[in-house]
Each structure stands twice: as C-alpha cells, then as structure tokens.
VOBA-1610 file (N, C-alpha, C; in pm, whole numbers, padded with zeros to 5 digits, always signed):
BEGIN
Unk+00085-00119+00000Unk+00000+00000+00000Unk+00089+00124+00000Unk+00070+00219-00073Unk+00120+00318-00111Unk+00040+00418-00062Unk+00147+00474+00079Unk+00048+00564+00160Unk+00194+00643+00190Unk+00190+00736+00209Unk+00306+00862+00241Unk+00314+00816+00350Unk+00432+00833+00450Unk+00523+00828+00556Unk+00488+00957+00630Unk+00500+00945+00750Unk+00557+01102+00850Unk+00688+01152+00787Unk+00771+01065+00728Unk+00902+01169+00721Unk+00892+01201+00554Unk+00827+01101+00461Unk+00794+01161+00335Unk+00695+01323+00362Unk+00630+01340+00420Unk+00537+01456+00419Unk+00619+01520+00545Unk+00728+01529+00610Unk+00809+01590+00660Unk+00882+01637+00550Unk+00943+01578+00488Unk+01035+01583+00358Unk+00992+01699+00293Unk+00866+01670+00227Unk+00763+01720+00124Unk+00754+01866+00171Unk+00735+01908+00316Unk+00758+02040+00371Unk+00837+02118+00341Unk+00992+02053+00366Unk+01131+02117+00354Unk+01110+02149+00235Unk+01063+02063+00084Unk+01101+02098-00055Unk+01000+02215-00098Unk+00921+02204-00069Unk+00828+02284-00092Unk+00797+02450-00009Unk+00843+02439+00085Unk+00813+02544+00181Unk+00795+02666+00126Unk+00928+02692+00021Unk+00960+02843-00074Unk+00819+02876-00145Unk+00758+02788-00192Unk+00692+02778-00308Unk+00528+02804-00279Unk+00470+02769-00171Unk+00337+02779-00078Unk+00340+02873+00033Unk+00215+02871+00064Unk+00186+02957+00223Unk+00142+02845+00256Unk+00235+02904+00426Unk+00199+02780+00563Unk+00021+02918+00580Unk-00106+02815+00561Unk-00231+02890+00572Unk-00281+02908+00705Unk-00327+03013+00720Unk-00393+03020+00860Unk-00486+02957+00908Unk-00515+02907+01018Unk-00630+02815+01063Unk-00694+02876+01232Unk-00828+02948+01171Unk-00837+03064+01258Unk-00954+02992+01325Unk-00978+03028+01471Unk-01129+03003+01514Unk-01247+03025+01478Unk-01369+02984+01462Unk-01487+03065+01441Unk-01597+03027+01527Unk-01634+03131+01660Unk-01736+03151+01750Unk-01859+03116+01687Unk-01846+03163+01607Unk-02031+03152+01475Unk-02052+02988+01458Unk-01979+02934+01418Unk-01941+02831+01365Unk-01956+02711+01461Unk-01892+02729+01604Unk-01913+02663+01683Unk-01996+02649+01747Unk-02110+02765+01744Unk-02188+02761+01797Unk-02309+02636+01737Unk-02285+02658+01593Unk-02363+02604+01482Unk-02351+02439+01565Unk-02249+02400+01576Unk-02158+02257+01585Unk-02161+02181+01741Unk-02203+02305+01828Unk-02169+02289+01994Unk-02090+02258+02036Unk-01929+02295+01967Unk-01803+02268+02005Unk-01754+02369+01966Unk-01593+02422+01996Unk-01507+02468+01930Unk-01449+02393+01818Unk-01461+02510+01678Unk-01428+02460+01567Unk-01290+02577+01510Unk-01205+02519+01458Unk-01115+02581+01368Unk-01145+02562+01222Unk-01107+02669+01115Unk-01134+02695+00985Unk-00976+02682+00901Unk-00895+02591+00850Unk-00764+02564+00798Unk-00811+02628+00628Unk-00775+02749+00638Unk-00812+02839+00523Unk-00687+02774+00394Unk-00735+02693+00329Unk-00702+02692+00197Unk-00697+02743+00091Unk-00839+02819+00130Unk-00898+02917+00057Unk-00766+03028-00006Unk-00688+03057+00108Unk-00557+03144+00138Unk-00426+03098+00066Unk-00481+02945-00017Unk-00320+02898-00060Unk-00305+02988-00168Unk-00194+02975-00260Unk-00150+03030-00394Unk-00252+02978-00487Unk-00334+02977-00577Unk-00411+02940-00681Unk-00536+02923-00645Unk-00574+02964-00464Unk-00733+02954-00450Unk-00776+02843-00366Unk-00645+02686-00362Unk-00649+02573-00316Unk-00516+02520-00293Unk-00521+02388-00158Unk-00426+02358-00154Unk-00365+02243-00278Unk-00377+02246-00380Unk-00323+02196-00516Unk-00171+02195-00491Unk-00140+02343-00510Unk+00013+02319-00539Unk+00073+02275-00417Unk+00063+02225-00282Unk+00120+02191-00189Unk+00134+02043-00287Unk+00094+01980-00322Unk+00145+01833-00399Unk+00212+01863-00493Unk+00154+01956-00596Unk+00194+01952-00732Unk+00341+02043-00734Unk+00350+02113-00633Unk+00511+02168-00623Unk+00616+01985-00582Unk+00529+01961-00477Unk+00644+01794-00429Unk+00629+01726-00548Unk+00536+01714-00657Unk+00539+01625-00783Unk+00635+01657-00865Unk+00668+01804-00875Unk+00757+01866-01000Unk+00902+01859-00976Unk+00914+01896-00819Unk+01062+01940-00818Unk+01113+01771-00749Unk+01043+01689-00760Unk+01088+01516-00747Unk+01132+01468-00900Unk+01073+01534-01010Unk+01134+01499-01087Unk+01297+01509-01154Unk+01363+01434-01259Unk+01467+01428-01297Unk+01491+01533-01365Unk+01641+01614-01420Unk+01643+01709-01488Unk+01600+01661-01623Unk+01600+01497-01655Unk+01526+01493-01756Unk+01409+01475-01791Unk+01280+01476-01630Unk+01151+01445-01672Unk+01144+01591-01679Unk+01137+01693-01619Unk+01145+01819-01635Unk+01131+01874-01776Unk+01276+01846-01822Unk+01296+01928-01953Unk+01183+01846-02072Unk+01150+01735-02038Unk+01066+01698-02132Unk+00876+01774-02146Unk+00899+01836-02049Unk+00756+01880-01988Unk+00651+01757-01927Unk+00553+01838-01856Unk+00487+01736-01794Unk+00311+01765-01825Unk+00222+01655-01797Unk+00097+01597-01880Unk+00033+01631-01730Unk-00064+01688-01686Unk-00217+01653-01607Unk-00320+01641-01657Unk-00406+01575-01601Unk-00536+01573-01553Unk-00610+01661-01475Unk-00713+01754-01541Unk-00789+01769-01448Unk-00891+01902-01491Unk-01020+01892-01403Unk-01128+02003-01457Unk-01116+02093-01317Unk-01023+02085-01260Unk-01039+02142-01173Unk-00950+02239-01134Unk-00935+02175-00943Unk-00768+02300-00865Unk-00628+02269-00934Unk-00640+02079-00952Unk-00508+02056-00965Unk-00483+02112-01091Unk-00553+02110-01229Unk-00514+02228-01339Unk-00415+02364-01297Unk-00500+02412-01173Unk-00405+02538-01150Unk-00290+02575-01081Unk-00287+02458-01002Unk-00173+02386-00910Unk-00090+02353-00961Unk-00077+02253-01081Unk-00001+02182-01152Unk+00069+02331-01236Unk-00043+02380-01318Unk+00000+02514-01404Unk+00097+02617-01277Unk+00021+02633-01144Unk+00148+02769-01138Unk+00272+02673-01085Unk+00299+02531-01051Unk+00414+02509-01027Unk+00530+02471-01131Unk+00427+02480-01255Unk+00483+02444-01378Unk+00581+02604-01414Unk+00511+02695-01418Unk+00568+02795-01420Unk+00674+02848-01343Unk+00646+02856-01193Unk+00760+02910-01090Unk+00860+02798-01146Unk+00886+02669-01176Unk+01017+02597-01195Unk+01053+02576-01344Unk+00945+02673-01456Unk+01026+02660-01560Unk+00986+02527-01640Unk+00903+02471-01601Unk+00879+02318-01683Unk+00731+02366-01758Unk+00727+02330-01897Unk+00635+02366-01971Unk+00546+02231-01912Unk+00417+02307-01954Unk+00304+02187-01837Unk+00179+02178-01956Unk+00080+02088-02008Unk-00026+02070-01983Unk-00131+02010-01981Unk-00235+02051-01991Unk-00336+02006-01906Unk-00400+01969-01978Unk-00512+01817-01971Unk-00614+01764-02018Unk-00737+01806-01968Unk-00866+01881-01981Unk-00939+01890-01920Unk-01089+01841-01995Unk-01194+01816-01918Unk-01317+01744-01958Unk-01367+01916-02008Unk-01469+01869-02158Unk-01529+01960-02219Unk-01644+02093-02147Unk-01663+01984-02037Unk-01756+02119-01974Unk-01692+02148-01827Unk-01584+02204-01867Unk-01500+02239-01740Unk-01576+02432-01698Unk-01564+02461-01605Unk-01607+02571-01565Unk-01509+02702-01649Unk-01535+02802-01731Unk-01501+02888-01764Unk-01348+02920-01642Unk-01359+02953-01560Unk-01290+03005-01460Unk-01187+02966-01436Unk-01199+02835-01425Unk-01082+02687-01401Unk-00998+02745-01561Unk-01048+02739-01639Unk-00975+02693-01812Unk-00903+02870-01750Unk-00949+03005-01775Unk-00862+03079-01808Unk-00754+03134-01693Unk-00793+03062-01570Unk-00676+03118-01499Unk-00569+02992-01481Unk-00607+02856-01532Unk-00482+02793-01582Unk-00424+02782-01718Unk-00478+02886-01823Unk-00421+02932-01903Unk-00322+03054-01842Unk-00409+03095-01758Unk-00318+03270-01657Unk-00184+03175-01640Unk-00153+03076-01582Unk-00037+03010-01531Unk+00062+02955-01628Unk+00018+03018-01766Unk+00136+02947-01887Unk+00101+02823-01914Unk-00046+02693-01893Unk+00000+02664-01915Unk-00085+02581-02077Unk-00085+02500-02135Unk-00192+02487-02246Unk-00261+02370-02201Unk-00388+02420-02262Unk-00517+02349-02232Unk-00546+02279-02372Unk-00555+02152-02307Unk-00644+02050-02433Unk-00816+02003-02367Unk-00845+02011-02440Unk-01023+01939-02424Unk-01079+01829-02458Unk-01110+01703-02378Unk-01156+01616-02439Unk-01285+01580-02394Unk-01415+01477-02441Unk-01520+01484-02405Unk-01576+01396-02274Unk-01494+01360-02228Unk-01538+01236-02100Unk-01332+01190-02082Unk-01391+01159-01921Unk-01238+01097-01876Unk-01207+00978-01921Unk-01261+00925-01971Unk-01199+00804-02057Unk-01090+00815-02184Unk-01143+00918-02255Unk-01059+00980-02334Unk-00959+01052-02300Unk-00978+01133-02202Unk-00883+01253-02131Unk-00776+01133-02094Unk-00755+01017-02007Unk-00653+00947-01971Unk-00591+00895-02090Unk-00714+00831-02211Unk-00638+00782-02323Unk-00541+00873-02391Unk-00567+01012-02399Unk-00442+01117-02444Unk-00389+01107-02357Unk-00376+01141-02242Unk-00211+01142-02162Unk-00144+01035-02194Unk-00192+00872-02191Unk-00121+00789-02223Unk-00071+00868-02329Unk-00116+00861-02445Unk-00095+00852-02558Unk+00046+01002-02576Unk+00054+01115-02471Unk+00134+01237-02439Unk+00248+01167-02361Unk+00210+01118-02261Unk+00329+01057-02255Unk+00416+00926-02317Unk+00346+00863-02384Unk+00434+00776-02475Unk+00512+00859-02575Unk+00413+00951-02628Unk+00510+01139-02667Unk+00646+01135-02634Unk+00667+01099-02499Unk+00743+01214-02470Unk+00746+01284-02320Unk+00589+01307-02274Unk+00579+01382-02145Unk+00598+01324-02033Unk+00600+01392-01931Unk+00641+01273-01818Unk+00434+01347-01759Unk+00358+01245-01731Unk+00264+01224-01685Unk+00246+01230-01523Unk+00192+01325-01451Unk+00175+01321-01363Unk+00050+01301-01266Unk-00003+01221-01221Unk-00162+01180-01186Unk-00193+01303-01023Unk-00332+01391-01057Unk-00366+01426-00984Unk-00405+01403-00885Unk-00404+01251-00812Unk-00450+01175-00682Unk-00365+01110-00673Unk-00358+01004-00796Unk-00274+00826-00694Unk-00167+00845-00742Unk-00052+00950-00661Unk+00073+00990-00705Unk+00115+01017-00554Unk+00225+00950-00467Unk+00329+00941-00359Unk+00350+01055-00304Unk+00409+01136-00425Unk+00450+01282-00385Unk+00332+01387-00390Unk+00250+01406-00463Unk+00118+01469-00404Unk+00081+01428-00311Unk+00048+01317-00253Unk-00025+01262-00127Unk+00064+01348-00013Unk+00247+01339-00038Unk+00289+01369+00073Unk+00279+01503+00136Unk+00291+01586-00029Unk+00277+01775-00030Unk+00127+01825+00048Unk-00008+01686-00016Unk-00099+01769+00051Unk-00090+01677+00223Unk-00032+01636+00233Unk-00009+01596+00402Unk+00043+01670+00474Unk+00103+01814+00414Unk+00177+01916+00497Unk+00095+02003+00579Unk-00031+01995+00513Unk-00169+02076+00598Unk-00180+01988+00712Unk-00170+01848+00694Unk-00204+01795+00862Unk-00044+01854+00954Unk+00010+01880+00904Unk+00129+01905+01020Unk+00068+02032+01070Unk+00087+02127+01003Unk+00013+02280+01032Unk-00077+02250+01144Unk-00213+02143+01127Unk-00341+02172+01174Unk-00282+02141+01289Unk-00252+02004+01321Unk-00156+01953+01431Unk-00092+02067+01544Unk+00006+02147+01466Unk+00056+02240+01512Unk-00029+02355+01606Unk-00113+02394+01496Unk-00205+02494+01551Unk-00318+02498+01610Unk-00348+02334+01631Unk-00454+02250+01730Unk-00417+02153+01772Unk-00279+02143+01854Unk-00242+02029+01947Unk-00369+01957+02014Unk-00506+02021+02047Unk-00605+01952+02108Unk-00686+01897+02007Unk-00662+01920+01900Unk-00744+01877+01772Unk-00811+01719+01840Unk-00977+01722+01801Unk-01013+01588+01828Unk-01102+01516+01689Unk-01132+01602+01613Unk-01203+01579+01495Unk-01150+01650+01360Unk-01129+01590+01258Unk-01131+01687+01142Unk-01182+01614+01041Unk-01211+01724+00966Unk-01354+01673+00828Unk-01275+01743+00717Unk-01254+01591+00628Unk-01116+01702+00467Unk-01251+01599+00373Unk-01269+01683+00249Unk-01345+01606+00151Unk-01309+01517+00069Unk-01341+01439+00002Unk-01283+01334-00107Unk-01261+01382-00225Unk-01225+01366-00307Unk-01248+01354-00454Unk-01162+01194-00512Unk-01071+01203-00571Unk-00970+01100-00554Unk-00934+01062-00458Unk-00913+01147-00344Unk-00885+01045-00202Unk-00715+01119-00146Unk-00617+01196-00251Unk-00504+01204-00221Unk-00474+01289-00132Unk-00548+01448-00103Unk-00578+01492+00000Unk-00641+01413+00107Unk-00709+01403+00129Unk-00760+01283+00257Unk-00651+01184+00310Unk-00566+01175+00196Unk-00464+01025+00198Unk-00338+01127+00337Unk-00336+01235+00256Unk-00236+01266+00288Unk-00229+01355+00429Unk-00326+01425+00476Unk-00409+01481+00572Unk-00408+01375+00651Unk-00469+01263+00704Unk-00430+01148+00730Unk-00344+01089+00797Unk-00252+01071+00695Unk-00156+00985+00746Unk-00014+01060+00855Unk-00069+01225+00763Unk+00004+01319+00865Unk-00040+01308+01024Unk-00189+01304+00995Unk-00236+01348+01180Unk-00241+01202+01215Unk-00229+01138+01194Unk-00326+00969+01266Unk-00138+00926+01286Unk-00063+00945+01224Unk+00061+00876+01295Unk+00137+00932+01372Unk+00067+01070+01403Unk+00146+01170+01535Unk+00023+01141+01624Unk-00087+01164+01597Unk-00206+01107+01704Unk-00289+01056+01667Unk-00300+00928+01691Unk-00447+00826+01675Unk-00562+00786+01672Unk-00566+00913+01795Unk-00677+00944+01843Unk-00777+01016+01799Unk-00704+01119+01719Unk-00793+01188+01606Unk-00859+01157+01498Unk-01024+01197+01505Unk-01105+01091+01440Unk-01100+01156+01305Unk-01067+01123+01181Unk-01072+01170+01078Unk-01208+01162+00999Unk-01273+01204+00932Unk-01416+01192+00888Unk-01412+01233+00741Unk-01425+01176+00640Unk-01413+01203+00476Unk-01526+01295+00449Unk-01560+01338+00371Unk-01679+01373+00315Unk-01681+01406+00181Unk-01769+01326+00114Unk-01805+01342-00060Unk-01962+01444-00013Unk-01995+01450-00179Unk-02154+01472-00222Unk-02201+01376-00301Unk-02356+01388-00268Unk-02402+01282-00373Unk-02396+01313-00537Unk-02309+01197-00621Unk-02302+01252-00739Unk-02145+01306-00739Unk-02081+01280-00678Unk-01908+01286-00643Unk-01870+01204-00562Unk-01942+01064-00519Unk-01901+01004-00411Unk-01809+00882-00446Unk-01680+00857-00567Unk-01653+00751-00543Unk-01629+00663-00455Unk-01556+00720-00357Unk-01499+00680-00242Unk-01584+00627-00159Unk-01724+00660-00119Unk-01777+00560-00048Unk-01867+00493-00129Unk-01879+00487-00242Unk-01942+00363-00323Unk-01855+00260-00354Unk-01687+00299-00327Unk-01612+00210-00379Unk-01580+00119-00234Unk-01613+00188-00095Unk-01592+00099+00017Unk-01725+00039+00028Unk-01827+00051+00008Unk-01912-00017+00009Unk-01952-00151-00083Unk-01860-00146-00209Unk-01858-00258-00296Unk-01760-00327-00250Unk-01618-00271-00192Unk-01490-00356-00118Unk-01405-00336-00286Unk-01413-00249-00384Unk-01379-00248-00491Unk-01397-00108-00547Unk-01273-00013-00666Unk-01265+00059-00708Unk-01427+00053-00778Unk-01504+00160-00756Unk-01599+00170-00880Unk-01627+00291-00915Unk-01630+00287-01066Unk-01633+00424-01172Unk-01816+00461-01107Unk-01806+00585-01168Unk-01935+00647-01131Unk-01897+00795-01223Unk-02040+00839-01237Unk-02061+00929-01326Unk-02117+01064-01275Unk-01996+01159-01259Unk-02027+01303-01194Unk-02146+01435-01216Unk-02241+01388-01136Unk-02378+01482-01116Unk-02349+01593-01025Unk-02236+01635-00907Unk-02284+01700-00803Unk-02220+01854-00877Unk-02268+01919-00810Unk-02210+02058-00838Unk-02062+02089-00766Unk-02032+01973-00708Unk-01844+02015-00635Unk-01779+01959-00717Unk-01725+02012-00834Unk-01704+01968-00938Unk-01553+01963-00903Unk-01471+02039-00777Unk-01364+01957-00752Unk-01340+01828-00688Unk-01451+01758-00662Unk-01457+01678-00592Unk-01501+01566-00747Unk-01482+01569-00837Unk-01533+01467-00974Unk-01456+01410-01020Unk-01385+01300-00912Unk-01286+01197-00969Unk-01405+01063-01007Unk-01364+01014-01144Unk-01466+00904-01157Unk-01482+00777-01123Unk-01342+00775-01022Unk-01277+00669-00957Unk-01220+00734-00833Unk-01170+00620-00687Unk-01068+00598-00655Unk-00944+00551-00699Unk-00851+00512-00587Unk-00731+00463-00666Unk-00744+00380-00536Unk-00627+00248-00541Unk-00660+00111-00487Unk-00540+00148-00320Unk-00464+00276-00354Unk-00431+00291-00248Unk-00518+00397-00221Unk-00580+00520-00247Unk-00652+00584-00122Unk-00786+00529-00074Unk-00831+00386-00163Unk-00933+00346-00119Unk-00883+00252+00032Unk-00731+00202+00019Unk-00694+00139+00156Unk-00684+00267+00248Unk-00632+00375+00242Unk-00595+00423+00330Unk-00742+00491+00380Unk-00842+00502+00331Unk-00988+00537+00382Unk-01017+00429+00478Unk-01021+00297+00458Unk-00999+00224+00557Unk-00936+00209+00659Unk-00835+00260+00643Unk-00702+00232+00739Unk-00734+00312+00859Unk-00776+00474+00806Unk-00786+00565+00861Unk-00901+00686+00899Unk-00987+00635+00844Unk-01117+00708+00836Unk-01254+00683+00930Unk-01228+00774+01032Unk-01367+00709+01116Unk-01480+00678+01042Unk-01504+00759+00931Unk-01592+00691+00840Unk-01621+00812+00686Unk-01712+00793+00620Unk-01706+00878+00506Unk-01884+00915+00478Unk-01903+01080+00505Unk-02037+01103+00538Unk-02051+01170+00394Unk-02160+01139+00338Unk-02233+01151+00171Unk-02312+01301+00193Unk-02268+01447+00171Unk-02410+01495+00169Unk-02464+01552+00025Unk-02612+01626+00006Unk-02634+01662-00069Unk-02605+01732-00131Unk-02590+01834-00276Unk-02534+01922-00282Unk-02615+02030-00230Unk-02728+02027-00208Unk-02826+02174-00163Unk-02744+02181+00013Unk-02714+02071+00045Unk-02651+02120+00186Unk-02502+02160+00180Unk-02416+02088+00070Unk-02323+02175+00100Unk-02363+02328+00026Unk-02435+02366-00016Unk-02423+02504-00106Unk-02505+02585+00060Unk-02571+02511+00141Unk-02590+02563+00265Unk-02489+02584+00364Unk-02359+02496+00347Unk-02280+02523+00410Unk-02149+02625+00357Unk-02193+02666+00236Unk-02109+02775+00185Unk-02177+02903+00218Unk-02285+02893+00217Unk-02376+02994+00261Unk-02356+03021+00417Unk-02334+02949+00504Unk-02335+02980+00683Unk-02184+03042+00631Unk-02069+02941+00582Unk-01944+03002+00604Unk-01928+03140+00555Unk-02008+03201+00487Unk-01992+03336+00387Unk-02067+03434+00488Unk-02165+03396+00529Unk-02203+03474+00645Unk-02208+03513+00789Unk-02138+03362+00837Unk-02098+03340+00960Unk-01940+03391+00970Unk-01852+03322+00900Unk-01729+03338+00940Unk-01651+03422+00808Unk-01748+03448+00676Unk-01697+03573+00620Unk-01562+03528+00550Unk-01606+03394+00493Unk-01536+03325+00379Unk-01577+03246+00276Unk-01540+03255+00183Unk-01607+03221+00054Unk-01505+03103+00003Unk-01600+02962-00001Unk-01580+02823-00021Unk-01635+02784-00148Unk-01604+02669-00192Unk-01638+02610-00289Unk-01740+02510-00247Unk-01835+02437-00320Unk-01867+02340-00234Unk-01784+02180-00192Unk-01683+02209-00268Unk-01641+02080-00202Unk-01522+02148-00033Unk-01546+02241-00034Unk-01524+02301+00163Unk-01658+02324+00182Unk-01709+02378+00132Unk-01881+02342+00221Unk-01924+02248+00292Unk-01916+02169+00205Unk-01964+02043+00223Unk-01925+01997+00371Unk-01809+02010+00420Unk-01775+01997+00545Unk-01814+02041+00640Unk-01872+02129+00643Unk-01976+02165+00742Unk-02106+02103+00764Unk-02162+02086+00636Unk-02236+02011+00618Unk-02244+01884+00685Unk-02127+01861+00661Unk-02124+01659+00698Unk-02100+01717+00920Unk-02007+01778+00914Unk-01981+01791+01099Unk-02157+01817+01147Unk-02247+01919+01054Unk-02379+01911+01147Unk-02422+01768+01160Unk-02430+01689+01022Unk-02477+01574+01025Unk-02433+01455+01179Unk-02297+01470+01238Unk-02271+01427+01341Unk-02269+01505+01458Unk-02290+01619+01459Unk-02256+01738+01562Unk-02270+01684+01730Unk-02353+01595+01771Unk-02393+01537+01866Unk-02287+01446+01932Unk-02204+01400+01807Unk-02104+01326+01852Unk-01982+01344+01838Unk-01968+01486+01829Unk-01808+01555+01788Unk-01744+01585+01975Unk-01591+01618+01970Unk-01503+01608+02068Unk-01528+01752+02045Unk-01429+01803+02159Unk-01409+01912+02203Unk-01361+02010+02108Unk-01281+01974+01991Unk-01204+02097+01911Unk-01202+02016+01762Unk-01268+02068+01658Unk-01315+02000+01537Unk-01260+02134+01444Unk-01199+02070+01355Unk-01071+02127+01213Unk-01198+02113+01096Unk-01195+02171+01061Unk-01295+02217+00902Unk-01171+02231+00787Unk-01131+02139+00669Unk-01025+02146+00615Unk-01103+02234+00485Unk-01110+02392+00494Unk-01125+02405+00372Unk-01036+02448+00250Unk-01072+02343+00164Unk-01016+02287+00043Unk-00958+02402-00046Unk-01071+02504-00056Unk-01045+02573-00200Unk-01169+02682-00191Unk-01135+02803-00273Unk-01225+02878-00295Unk-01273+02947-00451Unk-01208+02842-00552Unk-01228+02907-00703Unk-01365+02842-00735Unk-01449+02941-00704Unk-01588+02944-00729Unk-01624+03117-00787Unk-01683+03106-00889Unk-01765+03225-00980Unk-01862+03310-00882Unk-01907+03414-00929Unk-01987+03426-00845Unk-02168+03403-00946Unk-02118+03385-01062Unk-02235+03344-01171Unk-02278+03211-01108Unk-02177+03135-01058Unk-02183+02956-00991Unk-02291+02963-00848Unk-02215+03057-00779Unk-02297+03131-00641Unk-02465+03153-00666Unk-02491+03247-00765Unk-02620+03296-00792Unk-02718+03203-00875Unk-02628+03097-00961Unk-02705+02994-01050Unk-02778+02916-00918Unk-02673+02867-00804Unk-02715+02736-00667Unk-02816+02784-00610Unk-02778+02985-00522Unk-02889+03025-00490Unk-03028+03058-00574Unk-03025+03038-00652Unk-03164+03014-00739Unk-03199+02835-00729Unk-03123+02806-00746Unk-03149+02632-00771Unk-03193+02550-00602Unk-03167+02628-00533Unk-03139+02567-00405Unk-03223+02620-00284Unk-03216+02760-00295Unk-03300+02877-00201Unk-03194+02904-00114Unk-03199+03016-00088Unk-03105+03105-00006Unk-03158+03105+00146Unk-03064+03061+00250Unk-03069+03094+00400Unk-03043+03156+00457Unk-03030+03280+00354Unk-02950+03429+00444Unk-03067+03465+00472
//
C-alpha cells in the first residue's frame, strides 16, 4: 500500500516550503456555535491558486529528474489541480499541460491558461486518460492528480500545520475527490495522534470513495454533483486502503446542503468556499452530537464564480 510516511510529508515540507503559504487556521465563535463545540477553519482558501493543489503539485515537479522536467509534464484535471499543476509548472520553468473534460467551468480553463500553461479538451475521462497515455508515450512525463506518492505527501503538509495549531485537535472533516488529500491529511495526523477521528466527506453525485468501500472495490461512477472539484470518476486502490485504514468513516451529503454550508461560512465566518469546503460543514452538522471538544474544518479551495454562487442560490433557495 502506497500511503506517504511522517518523514515523506516531513520531507515534502522542507522541498516545498519556498513555493506555498503555511495557511492560517483561525477560530470561528459563529461556527461553533452552529456545531456545539469549538471549531477551527484551515483556510485553503488562502493557498497560492485559490487551493491547496500546489502543496502536492510543487512535491510532484521538483521530485522529478532534470530529464523528466525538460521533457515537460501531462495533467489531468477540470479542476484545482489544473491550477496547481500550471502555477508550479511555471515558478520551476517546466512547460506543463493540461487535459481537461469539455464542460469544465469557464474560470478553471482561463486562470490555468493565466499560469502558462496549455489546455487540451476532451469529451469524457476516458478519453482525457487515453491522451495522456498517448502524451506521454510522446514524450511527457505524466503526472496523476491523486494516486501519485508525492502529491499525497505535499498535501499531508496541511495535517502538520493543523496539528501544530490545534495540538487539542479531536475531529477533522477534509473532503474526497480522488482520495489524495484525505490520503495525505491522514496519514500526517493519525501517525502523530491516533486518536484523532478523521471523517471524509463526498456529495451525492461525487461520491466515489464511499461507493467504492461499500462494494470492497474501485468503482467508476458518473459526476452529477455541483463540487465539481470533488469529480474523480474513480478511486485509486491505495486511497481506497488508506480510507480504511484511517477514516472514522465517510459522510455523503447533498449538494443543496453543501451550497448551505457555503452559505453559513460566507455569512458566519466571512469566507467564501467552494462546495467541495462546504460540504464539510455540512457533513460535521450531520454528526454534531457526537463531535469532541475541538473539530478542524479542512477548507479545500475557494475558485468558485460568483455566476456559480447565484445559479445554486436560485437552484437551491437562499438561507441568508
């Protein structure tokens, strides 16, 4: 099983440090009140590109050889890691790009074009992987936005932080998509303390991860939810072990509740989430009864439109 180490995502810190912000992870009174605990907010929102992306995709690039480098490198993705991958492609000089699915969000495509780097379009991820193969047999060196060692370890640098800045930490809620954040979040906090209950959270319509523990098997599924960073169409066979390994469990919500929980965070604590950090709020009310004393909200990312904002609150109804 291919799960990052404490000293790989120790490692992953040192290489990366120049390149990211260590993010703030501030209290919110509002918030806790919501929850009936003290809760902390691990603002991702605050990384370089909107999300914590490039905390992996910087440990993916600068692991490579001076000759996977100079050859340039291939992603995946409709999403953060596009922009992650693109600005670390840039700060180190390695021409980068990106495969993305045809109905990717306007927003995503031109600010990882902003990052140098080029965008291809294909119509479904089946195809999108068949070109990278087909880019890197090219030539490119291919880099996978989840089931990749050194991403898992870069985004494991947020559990050291949270750790740090909530030694009492007793709960934290990071969302799924592929699983490599979660993987890596994880394996950071659960092998410095054990005790800390980790809690996944998908949406319905982005949930591989717990359709794939519930079969005991990777299974494809076809992306309906509106957390469209959260639209991996699969797991991978290691973050589906390490959800096991390490996951008090993995809570499904709707998307009308996470777009409710972007809504409390925008008005309560006066930050603007995507729904796949919504969603986490979402899922902590769903247990609130049975949370510890000091509960971590990992939010993910904040590259959301505000055309995206006003389409949900029409689609959904507004709780302001």
């Amino acid at each position: 099983m291919a799960i990052p180490t404490l000293e790989d995502i120790r490692d992953a810190r040192r290489r990366i440090a120049e390149y990211v912000h260590r993010t703030p992870q501030v209290s919110s009174r509002s918030v806790g009140e919501v929850l009936g605990t003290p809760v902390s907010l691990k603002l991702e929102v605050l990384q370089k590109t909107g999300s914590f992306k490039p905390r992996g995709a910087f440990n993916q690039v600068l692991g490579l050889s001076d000759r996977e480098r100079a050859a340039g490198v291939v992603g995946v993705s409709g999403g953060n890691y596009a922009q992650g991958l693109a600005f670390a492609g840039q700060r180190l000089g390695v021409a980068t790009r990106i495969l993305m699915p045809e109905n990717t969000p306007e927003n995503y495509v031109q600010a990882t074009r902003g990052y140098g780097a080029v965008v291809e379009f294909a119509p479904d991820m089946a195809s999108i992987f068949t070109r990278a193969e087909e880019l890197r047999d090219g030539g490119l060196t291919f880099l996978h936005p989840f089931d990749d060692l050194r991403m898992m370890a870069g985004n494991g640098t947020i559990g050291l932080e949270v750790l740090e800045d909530a030694p009492d930490v007793t709960d934290v809620f990071v969302s799924i998509g592929g699983g490599g954040l979660m993987t890596g979040i994880a394996a950071a906090i659960k092998e410095q303390r054990p005790g800390v209950r980790i809690w996944g959270v998908e949406t319905v319509g982005a949930d591989a991860m717990s359709r794939a523990m519930a079969a005991g098997e990777i299974v494809e599924i076809e992306i309906t939810s509106i957390a469209k960073t959260l639209g991996a169409p699969w797991v991978s066979e290691d973050t589906l072990a390490a959800a096991g390994r390490y996951l008090e469990d993995v809570i499904v919500v709707e998307d009308a509740e996470a777009f409710a929980g972007i809504e409390m965070l925008m008005h309560r604590a006066k930050v603007v989430v995507e729904p796949a950090a919504g969603c986490t709020l979402a899922a902590a009310q769903r247990v609130a009864g049975a949370l510890g004393s000091h509960v971590v909200l990992i939010l993910c990312g904040g590259n959301v439109s505000l055309g995206d904002l006003t389409a949900w609150g029409e689609r959904f109804g507004s709780g302001a």
